[in-house]
ROLO-716876 format. One line per 4 residues: number of its first residue (from 1); their letters; for each residue x, y, z of N, C-alpha, C. Coordinates in steps of 0.02 Angstrom, whole numbers, plus 50000, padded with zeros to 5 digits. Layout:
BEGIN
NUM	a	X:Y:Z:X:Y:Z:X:Y:Z | ... .
//
This chain:
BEGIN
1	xxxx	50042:49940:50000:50000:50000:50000:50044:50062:50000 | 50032:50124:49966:50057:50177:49947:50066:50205:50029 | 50112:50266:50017:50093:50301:50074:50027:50353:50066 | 50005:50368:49985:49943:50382:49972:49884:50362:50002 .
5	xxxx	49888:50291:49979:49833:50270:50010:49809:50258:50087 | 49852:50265:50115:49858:50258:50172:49828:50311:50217 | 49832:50371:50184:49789:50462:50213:49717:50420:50202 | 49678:50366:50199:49611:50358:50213:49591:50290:50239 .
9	xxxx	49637:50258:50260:49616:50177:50287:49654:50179:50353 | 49651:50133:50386:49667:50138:50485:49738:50133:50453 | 49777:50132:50528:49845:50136:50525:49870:50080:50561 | 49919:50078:50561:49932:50006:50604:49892:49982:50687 .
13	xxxx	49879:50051:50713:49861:50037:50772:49770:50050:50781 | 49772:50038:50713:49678:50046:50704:49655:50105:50712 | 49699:50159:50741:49647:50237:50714:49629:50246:50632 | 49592:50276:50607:49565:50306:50551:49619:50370:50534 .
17	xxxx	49659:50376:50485:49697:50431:50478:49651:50462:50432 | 49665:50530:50461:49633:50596:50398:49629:50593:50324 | 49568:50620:50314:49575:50621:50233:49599:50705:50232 | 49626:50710:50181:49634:50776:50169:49606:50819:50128 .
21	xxxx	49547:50877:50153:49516:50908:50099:49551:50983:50095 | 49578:50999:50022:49569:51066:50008:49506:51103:49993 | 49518:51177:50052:49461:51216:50025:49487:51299:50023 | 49468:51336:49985:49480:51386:49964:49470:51450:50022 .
25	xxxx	49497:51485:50020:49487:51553:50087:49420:51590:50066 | 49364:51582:50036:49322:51635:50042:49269:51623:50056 | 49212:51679:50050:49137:51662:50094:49112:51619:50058 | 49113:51613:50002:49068:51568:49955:49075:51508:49975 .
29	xxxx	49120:51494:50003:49142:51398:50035:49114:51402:50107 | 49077:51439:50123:49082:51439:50210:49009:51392:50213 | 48970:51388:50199:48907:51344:50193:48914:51265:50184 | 48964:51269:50149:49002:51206:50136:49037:51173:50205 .
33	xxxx	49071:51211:50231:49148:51195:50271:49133:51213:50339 | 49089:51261:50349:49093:51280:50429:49077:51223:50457 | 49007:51199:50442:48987:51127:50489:49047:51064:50481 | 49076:51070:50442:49135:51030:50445:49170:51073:50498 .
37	xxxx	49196:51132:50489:49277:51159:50543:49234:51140:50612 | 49173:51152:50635:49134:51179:50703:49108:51095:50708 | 49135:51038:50688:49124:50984:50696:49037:50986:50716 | 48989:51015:50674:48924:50987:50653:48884:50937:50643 .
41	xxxx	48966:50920:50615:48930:50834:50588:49003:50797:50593 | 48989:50727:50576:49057:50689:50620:49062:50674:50556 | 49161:50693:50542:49204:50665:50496:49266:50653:50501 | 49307:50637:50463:49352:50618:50448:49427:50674:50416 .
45	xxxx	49390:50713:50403:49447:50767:50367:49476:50813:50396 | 49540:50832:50372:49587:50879:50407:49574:50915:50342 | 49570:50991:50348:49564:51042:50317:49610:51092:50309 | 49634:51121:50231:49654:51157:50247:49638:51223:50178 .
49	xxxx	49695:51265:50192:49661:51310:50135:49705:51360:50101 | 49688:51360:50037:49763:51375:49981:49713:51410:49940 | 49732:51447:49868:49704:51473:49818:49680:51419:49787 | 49625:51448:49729:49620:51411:49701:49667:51372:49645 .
53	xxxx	49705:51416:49619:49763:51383:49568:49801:51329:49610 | 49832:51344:49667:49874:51318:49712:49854:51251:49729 | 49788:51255:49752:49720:51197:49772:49731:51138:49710 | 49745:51175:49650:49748:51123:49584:49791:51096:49597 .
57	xxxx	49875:51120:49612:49935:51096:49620:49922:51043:49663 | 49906:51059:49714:49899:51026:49766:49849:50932:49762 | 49809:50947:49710:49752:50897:49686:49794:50854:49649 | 49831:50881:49581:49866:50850:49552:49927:50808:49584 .
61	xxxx	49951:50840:49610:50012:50816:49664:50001:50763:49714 | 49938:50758:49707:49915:50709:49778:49936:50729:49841 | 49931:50802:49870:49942:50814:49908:49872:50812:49966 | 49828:50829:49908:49767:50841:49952:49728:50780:49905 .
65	xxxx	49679:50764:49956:49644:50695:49939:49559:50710:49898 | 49552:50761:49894:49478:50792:49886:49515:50870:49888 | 49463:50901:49850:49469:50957:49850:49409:51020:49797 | 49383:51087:49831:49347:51119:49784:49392:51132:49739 .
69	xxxx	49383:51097:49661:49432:51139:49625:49395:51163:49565 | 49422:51205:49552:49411:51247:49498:49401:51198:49417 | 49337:51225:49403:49305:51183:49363:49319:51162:49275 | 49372:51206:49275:49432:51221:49209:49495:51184:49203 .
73	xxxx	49492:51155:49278:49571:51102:49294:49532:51034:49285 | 49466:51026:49310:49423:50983:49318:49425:50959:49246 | 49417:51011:49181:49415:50992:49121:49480:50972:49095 | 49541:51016:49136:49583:50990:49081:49615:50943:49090 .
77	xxxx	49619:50912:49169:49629:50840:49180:49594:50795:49167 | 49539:50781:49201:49484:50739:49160:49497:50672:49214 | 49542:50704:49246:49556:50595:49295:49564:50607:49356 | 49485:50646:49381:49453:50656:49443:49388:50628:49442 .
81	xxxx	49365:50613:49505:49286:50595:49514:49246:50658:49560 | 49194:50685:49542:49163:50726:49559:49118:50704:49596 | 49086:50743:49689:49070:50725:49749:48980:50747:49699 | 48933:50714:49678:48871:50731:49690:48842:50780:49714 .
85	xxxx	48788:50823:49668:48756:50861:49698:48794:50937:49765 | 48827:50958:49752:48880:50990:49764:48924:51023:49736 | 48904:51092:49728:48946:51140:49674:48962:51207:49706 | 49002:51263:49678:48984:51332:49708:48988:51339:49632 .
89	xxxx	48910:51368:49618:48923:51409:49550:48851:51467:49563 | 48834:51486:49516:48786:51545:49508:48742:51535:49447 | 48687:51578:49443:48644:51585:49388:48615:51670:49399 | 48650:51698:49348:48666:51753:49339:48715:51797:49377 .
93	xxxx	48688:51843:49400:48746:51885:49429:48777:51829:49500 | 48865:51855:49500:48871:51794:49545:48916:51855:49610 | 48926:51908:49580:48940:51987:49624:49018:51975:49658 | 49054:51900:49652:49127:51903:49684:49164:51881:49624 .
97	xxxx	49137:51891:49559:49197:51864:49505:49164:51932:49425 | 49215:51980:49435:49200:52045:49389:49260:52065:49362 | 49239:52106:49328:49293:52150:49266:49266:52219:49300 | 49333:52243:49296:49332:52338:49321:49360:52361:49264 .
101	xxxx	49329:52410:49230:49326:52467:49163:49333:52501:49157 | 49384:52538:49137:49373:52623:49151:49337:52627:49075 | 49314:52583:49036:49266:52603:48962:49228:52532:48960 | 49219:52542:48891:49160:52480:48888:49217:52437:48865 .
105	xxxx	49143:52367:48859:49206:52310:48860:49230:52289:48808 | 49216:52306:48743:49240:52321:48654:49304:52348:48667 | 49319:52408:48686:49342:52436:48693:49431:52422:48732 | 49430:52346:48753:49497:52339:48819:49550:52292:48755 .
109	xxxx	49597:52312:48784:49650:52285:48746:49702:52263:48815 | 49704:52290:48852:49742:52252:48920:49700:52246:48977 | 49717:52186:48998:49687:52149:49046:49711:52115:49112 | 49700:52160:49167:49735:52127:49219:49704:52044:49250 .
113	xxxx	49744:52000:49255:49665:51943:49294:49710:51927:49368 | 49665:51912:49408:49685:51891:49475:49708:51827:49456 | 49801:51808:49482:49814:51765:49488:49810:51692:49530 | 49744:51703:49570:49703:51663:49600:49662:51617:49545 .
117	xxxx	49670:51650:49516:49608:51623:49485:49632:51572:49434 | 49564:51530:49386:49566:51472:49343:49519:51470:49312 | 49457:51433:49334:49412:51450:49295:49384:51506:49273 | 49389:51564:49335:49358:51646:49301:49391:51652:49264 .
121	xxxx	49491:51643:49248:49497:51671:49193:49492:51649:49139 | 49477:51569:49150:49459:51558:49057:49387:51585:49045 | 49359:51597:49103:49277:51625:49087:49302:51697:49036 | 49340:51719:49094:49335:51793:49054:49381:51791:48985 .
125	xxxx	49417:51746:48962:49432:51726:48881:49382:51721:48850 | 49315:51658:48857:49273:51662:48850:49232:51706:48811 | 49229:51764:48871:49168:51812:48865:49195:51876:48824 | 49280:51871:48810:49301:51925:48776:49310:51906:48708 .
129	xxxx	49335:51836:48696:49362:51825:48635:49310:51782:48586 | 49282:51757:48628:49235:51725:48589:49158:51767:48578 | 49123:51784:48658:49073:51835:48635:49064:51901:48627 | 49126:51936:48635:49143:52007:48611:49202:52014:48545 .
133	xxxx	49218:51956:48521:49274:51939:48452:49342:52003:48473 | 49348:52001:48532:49423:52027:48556:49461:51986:48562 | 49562:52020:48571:49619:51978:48574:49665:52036:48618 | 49613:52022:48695:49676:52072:48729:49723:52043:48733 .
137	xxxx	49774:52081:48796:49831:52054:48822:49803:52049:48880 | 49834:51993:48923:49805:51973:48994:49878:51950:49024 | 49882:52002:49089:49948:52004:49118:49905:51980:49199 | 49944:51924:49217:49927:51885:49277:49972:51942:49338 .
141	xxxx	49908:51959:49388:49920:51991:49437:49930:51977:49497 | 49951:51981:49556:49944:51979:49608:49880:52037:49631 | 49818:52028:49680:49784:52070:49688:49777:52115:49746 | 49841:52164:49711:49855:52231:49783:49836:52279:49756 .
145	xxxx	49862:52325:49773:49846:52396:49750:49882:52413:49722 | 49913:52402:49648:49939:52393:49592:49892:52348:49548 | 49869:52316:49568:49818:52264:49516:49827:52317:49453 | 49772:52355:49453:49743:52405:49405:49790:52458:49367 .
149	xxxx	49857:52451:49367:49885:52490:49353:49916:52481:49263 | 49899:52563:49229:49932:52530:49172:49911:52487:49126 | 49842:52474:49163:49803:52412:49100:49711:52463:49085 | 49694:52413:49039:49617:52450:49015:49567:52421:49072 .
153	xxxx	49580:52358:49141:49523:52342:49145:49582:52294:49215 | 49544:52248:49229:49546:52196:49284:49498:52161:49305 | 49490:52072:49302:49453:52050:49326:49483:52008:49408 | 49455:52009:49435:49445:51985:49517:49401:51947:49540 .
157	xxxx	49418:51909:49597:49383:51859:49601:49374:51856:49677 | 49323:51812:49735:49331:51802:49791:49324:51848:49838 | 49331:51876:49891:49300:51896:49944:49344:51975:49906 | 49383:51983:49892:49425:52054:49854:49360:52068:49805 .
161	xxxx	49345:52016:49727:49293:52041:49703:49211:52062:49750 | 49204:52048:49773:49149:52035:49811:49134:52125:49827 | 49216:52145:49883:49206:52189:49887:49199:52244:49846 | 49261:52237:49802:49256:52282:49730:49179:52291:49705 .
165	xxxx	49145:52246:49704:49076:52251:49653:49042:52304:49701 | 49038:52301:49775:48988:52361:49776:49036:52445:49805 | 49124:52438:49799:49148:52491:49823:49218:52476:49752 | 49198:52493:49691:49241:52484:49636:49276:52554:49647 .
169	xxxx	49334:52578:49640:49389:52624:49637:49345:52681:49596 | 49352:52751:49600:49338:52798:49564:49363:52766:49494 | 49276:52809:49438:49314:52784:49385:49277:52733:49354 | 49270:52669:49387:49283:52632:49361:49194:52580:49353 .
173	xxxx	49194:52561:49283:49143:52529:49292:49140:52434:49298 | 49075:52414:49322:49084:52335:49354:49034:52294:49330 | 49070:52249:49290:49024:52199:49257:49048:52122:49292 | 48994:52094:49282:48988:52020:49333:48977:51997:49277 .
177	xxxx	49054:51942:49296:49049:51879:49237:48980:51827:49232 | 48987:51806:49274:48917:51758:49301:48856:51795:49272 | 48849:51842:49255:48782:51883:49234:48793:51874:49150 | 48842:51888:49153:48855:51893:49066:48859:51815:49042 .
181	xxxx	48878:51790:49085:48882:51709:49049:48802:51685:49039 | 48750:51684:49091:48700:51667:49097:48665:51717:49038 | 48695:51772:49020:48639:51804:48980:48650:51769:48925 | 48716:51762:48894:48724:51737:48836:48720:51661:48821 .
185	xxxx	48700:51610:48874:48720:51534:48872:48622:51527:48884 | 48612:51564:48961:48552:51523:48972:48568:51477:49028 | 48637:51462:49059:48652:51415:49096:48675:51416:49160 | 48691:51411:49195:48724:51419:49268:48777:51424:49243 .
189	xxxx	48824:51439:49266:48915:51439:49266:48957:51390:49363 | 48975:51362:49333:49001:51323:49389:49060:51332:49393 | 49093:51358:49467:49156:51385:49474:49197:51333:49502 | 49176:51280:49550:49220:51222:49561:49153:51188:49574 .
193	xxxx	49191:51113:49594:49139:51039:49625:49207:51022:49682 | 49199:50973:49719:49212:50938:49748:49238:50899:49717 | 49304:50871:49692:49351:50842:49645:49397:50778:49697 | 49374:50717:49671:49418:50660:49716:49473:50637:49687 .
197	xxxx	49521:50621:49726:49570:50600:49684:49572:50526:49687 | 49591:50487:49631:49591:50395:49618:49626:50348:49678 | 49600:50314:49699:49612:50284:49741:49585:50291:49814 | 49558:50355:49817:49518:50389:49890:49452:50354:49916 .
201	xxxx	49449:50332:49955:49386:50293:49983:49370:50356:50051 | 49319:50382:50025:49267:50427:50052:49221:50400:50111 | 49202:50327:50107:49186:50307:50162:49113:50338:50205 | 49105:50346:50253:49053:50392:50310:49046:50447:50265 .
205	xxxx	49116:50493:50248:49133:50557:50247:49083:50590:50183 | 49082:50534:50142:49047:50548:50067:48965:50610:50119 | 48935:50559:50153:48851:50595:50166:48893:50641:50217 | 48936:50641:50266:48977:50707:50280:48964:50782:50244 .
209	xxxx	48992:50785:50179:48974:50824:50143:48926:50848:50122 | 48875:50803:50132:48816:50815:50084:48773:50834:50169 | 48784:50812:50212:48755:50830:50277:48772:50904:50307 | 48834:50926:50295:48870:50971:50310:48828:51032:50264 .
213	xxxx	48838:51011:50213:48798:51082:50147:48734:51087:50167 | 48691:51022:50199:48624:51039:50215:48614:51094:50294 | 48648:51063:50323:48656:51098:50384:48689:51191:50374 | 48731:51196:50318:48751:51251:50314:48713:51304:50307 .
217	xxxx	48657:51272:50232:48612:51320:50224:48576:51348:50258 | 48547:51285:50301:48481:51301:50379:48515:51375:50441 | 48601:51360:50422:48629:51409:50455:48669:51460:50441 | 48630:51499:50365:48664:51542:50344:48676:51600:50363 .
221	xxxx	48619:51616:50415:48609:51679:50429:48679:51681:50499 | 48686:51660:50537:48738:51650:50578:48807:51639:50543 | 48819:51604:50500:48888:51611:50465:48896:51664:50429 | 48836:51713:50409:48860:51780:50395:48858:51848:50438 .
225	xxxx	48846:51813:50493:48855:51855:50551:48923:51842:50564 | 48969:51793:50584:49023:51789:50583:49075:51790:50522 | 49056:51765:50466:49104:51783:50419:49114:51866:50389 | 49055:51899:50382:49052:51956:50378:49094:52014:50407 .
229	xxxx	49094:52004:50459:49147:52029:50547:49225:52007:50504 | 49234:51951:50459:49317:51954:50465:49338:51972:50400 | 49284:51989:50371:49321:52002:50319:49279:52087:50263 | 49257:52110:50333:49242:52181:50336:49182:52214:50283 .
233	xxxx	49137:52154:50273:49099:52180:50254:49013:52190:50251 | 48975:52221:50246:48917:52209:50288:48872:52142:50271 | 48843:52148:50323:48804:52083:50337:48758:52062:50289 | 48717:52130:50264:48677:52128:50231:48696:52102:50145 .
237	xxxx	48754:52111:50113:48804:52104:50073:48795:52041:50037 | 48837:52005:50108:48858:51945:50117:48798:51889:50119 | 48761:51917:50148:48687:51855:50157:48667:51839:50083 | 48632:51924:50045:48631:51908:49996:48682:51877:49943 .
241	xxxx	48726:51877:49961:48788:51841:49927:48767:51768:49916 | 48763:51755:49978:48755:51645:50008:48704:51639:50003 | 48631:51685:49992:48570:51657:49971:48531:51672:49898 | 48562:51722:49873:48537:51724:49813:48597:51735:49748 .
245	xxxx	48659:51761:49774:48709:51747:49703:48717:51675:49705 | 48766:51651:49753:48783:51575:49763:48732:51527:49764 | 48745:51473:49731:48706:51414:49719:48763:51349:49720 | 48727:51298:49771:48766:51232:49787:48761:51172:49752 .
249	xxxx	48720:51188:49713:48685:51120:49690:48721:51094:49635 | 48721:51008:49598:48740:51014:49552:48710:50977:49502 | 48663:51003:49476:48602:50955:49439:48627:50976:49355 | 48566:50957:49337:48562:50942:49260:48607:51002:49218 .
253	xxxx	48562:51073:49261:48577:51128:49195:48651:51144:49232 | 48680:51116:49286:48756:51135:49304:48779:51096:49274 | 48775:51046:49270:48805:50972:49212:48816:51035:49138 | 48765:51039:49125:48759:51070:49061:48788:51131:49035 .
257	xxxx	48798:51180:49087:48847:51228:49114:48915:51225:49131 | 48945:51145:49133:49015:51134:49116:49007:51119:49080 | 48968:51088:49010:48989:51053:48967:48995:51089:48897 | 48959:51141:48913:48949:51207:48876:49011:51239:48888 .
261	xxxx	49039:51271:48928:49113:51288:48971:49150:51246:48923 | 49152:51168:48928:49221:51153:48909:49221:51131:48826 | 49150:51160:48801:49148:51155:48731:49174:51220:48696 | 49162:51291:48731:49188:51352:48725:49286:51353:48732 .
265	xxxx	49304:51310:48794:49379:51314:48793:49396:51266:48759 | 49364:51220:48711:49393:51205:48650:49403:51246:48605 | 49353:51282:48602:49348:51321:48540:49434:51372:48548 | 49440:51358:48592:49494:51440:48628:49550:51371:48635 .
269	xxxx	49571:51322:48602:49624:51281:48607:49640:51256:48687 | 49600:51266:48751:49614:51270:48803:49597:51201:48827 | 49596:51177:48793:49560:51123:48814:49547:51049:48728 | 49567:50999:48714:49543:50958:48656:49492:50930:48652 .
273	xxxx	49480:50922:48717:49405:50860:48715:49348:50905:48769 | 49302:50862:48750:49227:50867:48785:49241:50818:48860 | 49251:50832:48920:49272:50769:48958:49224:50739:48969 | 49190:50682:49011:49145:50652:49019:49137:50642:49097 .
277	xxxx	49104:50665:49137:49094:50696:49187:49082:50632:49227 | 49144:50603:49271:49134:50551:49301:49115:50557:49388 | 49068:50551:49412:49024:50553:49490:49067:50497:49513 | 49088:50514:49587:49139:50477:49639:49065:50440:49674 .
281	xx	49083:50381:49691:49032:50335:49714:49058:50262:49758 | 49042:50270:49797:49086:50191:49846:49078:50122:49796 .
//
């Protein structure tokens, strides 16, 4: 037996060793993860938390055993199993993943993108090159206060976009990817799933997850009482954030919403194939 395999079956002395889940730093995961951190519900996982690009490294690497990942790595690997019914994506405006303008969006020829990011930025390839027939330049940023400098625009992502969308810099105007995708598709946009890696036996932990997301929702209004407080922004914001931008689910038209996604980053060479969307199952 690997030392891989071994992060999910007893150990010599019969404890259960940790599975390891990556999860991402922002509010959008907190519905997900709190009843997991605040032991809610009884599992198995040690948690921890990286970017999303990083989260990929980390998936690929077999560092982490499960992980939210970004739904563009999801395509371009293709040799993950996806946790059921369990997504963070949106249907229409999604208010933490935008482009800042100082003009319209015809108009950009440089493009800052948050180097967090993965799937927003092939979204926003997407939405420039394919449904606006542009060929900016896109210079990968760190997101400080320099982001914006020197370029026509910037897209952002995560608890930074979030804030940007309702306190954007003089100047500057704010379009939500998630709004523009749904206007032009009709579909949800799905930003990660729950991604297993081969060989992982999920065990208890599988309805874990799915117990944890139910319990989250029932307690949204309290996790944005506290998440709100750390990361400075109002309450009122944030609720509407986790109850009407964000959506968990991962049914038909989210199926259909990656598959649409990874038929577009063909088109954009990002991708060769259509993958075939394989569900993790004991």
């Amino acid at each position: 037996m690997s030392n891989h395999d071994s992060l999910t079956t007893k150990n010599e002395v019969g404890e259960i060793a940790l599975i390891k889940l990556g999860s991402v730093p922002f509010l959008n995961v907190k519905p997900l993860v709190f009843p997991l951190e605040e032991r809610l519900v009884q599992h198995d996982f040690e948690i921890s938390y990286t970017s999303p690009s990083n989260l990929s490294t980390l998936l690929f690497d077999k560092n982490v055993d499960l992980g939210l990942m970004p739904v563009a790595e999801l395509i371009k690997r293709g040799n993950y199993r996806i946790v059921p019914n369990i997504s963070i994506s949106s249907y229409g405006k999604v208010d933490s993943v935008i482009l800042l303008t100082r003009s319209e969006i015809k108009e950009l020829k440089t493009v800052a993108v948050d180097v967090r990011s993965q799937s927003s930025t092939a979204l926003l390839r997407i939405i420039l090159e394919i449904f606006n027939n542009l060929s900016p330049v896109y210079i990968r940023r760190e997101a400080d206060e320099k982001f914006l400098n020197g370029v026509d625009g910037g897209m952002l992502i995560g608890n930074i976009g979030l804030k940007l969308r309702y306190f954007p810099p003089d100047g500057y105007m704010v379009f939500d990817l998630g709004e523009i995708w749904t206007n032009e598709t009709g579909l949800p946009f799905v930003y990660a799933v729950y991604a297993v890696n081969k060989g992982i036996k999920l065990g208890r932990n599988l309805q874990a997850l799915e117990t944890a997301k139910s319990i989250g929702l029932k307690i949204v209004k309290k996790i944005t009482k506290i998440e709100s407080e750390k990361i400075g922004l109002g309450e009122e914001i944030c609720l509407r954030y986790l109850t009407e931008r964000i959506r968990y689910d991962l049914g038909e038209k989210e199926i259909s919403g990656v598959l649409n996604y990874a038929k577009l980053l063909s088109d954009l060479d990002e991708n060769r194939r259509i993958p075939e969307i394989k569900f993790y199952s004991e």
